[in-house]
N, C-alpha and C positions, 0 to 999 in steps of 0.2 A: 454390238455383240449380244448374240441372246442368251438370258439367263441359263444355270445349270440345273434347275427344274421348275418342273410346269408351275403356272399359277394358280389358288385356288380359290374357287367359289363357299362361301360356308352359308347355308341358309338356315335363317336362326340365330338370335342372337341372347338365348339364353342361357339356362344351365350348361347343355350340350355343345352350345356354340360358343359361347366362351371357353370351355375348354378343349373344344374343337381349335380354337384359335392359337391357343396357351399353347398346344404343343406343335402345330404347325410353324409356329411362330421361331419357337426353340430351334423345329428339327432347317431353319435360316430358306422356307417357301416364300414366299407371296404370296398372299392370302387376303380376302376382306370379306365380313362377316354382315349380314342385313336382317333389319328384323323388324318388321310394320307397327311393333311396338314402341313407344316412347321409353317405356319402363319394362322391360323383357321382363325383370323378377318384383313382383310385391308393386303397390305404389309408391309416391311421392315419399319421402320421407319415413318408410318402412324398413322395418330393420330389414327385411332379405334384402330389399333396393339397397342399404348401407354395405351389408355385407359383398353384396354385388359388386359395386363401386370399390371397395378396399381389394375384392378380388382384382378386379383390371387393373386396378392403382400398382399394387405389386406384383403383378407381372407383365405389365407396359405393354395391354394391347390394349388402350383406349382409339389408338389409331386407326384399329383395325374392326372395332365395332362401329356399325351404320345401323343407326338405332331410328325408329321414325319414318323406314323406308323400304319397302318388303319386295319379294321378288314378286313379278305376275308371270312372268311367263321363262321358265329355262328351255333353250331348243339346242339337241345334240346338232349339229350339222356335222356334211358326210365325212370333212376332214376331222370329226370326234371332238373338234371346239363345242364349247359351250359357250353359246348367246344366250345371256343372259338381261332382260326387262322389268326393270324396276319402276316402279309404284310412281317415280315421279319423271316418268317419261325415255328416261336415259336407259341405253341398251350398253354393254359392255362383254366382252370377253374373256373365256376363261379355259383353262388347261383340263380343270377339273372341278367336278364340284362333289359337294361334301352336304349332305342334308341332315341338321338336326334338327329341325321342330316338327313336333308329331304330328303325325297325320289326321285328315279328317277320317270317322268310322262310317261306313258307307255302309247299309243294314244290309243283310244277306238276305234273299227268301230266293229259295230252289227252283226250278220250273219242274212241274209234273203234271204228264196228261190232265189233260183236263179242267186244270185251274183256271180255265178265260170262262169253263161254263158253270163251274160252282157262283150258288146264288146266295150264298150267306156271306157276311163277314169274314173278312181274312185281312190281319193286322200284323205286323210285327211287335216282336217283344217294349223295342224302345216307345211305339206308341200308347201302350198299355198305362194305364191309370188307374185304375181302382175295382178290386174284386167283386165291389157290390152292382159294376155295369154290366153282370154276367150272369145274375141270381137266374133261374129257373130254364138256363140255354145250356145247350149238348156243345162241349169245346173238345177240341184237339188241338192239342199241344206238342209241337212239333219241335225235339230237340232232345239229346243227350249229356248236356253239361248242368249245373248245380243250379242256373238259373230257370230250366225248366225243370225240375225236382221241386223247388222251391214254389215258382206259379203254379203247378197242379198240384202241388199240397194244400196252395191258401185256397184255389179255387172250388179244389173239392166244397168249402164248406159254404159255398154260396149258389154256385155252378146246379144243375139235374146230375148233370153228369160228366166229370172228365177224361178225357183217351190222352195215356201219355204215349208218344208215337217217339221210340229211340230206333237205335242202329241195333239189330239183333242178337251182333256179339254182346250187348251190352243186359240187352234185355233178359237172355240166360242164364247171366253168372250174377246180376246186380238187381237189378229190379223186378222179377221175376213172381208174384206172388200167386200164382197158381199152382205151383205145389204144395200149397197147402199151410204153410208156416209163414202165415201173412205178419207175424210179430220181426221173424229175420228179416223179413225182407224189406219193413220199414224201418231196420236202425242201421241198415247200408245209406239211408239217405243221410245227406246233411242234417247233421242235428235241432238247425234252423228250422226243418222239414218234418221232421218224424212225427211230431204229435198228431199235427195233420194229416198227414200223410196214414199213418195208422188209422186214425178214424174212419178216412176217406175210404178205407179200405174196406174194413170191416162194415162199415155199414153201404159197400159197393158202389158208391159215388169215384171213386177212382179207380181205373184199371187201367196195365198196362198191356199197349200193342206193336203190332212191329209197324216198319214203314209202309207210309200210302205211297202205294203206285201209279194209282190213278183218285181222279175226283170227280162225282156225278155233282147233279144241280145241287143235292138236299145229302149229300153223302160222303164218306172215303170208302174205297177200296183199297184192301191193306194186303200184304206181301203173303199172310195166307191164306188171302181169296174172300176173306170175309167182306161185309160190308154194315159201315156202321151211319146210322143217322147221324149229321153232323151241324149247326146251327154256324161256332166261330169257327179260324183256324187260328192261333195263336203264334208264329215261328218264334223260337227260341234259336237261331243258326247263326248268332255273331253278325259278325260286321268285317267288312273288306277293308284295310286300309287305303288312303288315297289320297296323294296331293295335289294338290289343282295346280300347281304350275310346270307340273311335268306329262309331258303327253301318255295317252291311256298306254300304248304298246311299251312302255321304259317301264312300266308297272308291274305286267303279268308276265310268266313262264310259265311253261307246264300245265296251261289250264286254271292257275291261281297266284292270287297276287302276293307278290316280292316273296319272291321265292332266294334265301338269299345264302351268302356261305360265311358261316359264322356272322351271321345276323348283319354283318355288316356289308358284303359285297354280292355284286350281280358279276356275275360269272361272265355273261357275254358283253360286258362291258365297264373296260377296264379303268376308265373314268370318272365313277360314279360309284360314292361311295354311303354308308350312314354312321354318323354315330348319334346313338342316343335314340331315336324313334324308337326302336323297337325291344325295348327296353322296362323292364317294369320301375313305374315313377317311383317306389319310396325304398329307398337305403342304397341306388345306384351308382354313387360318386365316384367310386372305385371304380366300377366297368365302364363307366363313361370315361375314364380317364384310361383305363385299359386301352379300347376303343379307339380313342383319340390318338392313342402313343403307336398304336399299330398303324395306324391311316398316317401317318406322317411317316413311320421307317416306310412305307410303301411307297409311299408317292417320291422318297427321294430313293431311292433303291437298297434301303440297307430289308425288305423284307420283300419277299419274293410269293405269290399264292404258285398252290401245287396248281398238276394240268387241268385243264379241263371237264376230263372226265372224272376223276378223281374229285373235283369238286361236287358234281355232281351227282357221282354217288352220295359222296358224304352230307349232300343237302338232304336227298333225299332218306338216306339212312335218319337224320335228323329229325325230319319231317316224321318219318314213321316208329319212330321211339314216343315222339311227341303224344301222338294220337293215341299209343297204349296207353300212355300212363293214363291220357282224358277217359279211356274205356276201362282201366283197373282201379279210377277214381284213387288210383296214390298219388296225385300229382305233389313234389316238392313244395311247402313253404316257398314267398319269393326269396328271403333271403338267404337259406340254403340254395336253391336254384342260380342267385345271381354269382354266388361264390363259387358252385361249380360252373357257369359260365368264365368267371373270370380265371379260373386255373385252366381250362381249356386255351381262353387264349393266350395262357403265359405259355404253355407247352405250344402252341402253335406260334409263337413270335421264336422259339426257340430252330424250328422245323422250318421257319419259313426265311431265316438269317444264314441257316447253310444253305437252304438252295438260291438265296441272293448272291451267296461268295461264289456260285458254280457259276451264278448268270452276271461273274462280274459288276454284281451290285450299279445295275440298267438300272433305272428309274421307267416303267411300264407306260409310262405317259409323255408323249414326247416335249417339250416345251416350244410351243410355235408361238404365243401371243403376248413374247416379251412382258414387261414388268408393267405391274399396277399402276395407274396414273389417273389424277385427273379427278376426286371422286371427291364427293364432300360429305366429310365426317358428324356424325351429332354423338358425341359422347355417351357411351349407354348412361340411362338414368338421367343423365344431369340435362336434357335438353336446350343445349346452349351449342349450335356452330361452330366448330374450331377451327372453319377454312380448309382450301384446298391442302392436304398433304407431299412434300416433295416426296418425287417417290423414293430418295435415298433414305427416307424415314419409315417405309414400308418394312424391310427385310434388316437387321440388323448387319452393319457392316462386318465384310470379312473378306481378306487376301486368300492369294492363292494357294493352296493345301489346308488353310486354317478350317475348311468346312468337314473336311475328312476327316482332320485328329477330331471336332467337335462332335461328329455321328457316333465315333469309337467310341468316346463313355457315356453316350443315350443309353440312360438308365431306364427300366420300365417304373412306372409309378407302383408305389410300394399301398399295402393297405392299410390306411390308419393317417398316414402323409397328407396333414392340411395342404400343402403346399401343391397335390395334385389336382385337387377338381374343388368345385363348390361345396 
């Protein structure tokens, strides 16, 4: 008889993955968790590694972490299974999978005419090392968030000359120092900035321009028509997230990657979820366990996502709130931010439990690949083999109706509650 929902993949076996686990585990899935680390949190004998271990110890998914063994390669196949190839040759299947270890940052740098035949230097931000490799060369720095404010402030004082090249709404209202009052216009910058940045100014070693459109050999041409001698180019434009054992096209929508609803789901497919990646690292516990508790009512059907288009508005409304705040330079504190993430998704677990009672609480994923079996466990932390697992030790046993009454009082994790996440 096949199980009464899918099986899950959780890749990752740290912070995010262990409590990725903790509540799949609750919400009575199949689940197993992998992670190429021996010691996911701290090393040998370090208190996070202790605290780690006391986590899995009381809430009994030492079972379920595969510590020492990493995925290489996850493949959707057409039936929406997930094949899954692990580090130590073995391929296995799965209903679903669940990604929490963060991603590698993969540098952004734009394409714009011209750039195969500029003859200077052109570097991104991550390779950058030291101001004084820069003394007496014409840079443009290309980029609108705090970390290029910051490099053509320090630059200025080494640099001939630096061009900060932003996005124009931004150049108007924030950076602007040709009307004249070059004092206001340098204490909009980061305060980290400003001294510099003032200097730079006054003594005309720093100015700002709008976007290059195009690039000559020894030059930019900029958005109005100008044309400046240019020696480096500096990008300051982020970094794309990416994990290598998921194929490129599972990554990108819309022209950009993971594009996702409510940070956690891809909209055009309904098996494939995240908690935790995309997440900022310090004071998280809570939304990770948020996170966690909604990807587990989902996958068994007590939580239902709105349609499709509806999500996709709402990404993108998301996406374009986002961007203001980067251009009105208010962006939130993370920890104000992650608290209004996490009442978002309380009010959306709330929205998404009536439209599960409409959709007679269907679990969106069908379960085709029967129960976990077969797989050999390494204790997170403790690097010691515990043997193959029966699979009646996978899922916690339960009769018939008993999974029902136990979904009824899935509580969401409360904030402040050791007992929800790391």
């Amino acid at each position: 008889m096949k199980p009464e929902h899918p099986t899950v993949c959780v890749v990752g076996g740290g912070h995010s993955g262990a409590t990725a686990a903790k509540y799949l585990l609750n919400a009575g899935l199949d689940c197993a968790s992998f992670d190429s680390r021996r010691y996911p949190l701290g090393g040998p004998g370090s208190l996070a590694s202790e605290y780690f271990d006391a986590f899995i110890e009381r809430h009994r998914i030492a079972h379920l972490m595969h510590t020492g063994v990493g995925v290489d390669k996850a493949v959707r196949l057409p039936d929406g299974v997930w094949e899954v190839s692990l580090h130590d040759g073995s391929s296995h299947r799965f209903d679903s999978l669940v990604v929490s270890c963060k991603p590698e940052l993969v540098a952004v740098i734009p394409r714009t005419p011209g750039d195969t035949d500029f003859l200077g230097r052109t570097i991104h931000v991550s390779s950058y090392e030291a101001p004084a490799d820069y003394v007496g060369a014409k840079v443009l720095v290309v980029g609108f968030g705090r970390a290029a404010e910051r490099l053509a402030a320090t630059l200025s004082r080494y640099a001939d000359r630096v061009l900060l090249s932003c996005d124009p709404r931004r150049k108007e209202t924030v950076l602007a120092p040709m009307g004249g009052n070059v004092r206001a216009a340098a204490m909009l910058l980061h305060k980290e900035s400003r001294r510099d940045a003032l200097e730079g100014f006054v003594r005309g070693k720093l100015r700002v321009v709008g976007e290059p459109v195009a690039f000559e050999h020894h030059g930019a041409r900029f958005c109005d028509g100008t044309v400046e001698p240019v020696d480096v180019i500096i990008y300051c434009t982020g970094y794309n997230p990416r994990f290598s054992f998921l194929d490129e096209g599972l990554q990108r929508a819309g022209g950009r990657a993971f594009s996702l609803y409510r940070r956690m789901f891809r909209p055009e497919i309904d098996n494939l979820l995240f908690v935790g990646p995309f997440l900022p690292e310090a004071d998280n516990s809570h939304s990770v366990a948020m996170q966690a508790f909604l990807a587990a009512e989902y996958l068994t059907g007590e939580y239902a996502l709105p349609d499709l288009f509806r999500m996709r508005l709402e990404e993108d409304s998301e996406w374009s709130a986002s961007s203001a705040r980067l251009f009105s330079g208010s962006a939130e504190n993370v920890h104000g931010a992650l608290a209004s993430y996490t009442r978002q998704l309380n009010r959306e677990l709330t929205q998404g439990r009536r439209r599960a009672r409409r959709n007679a609480r269907r679990s969106p994923v069908p379960a085709l690949c029967g129960r976990i079996e077969g797989l050999q466990v390494v204790p997170a932390s403790s690097g010691r083999v515990a043997g193959r697992v029966a699979a009646d030790h996978v899922t916690p046993a339960r009769g018939n109706g008993s999974l029902v009454a136990q979904r009824d009082q899935a509580v969401a994790p409360r904030q402040g509650d050791a007992a929800a996440s790391l």
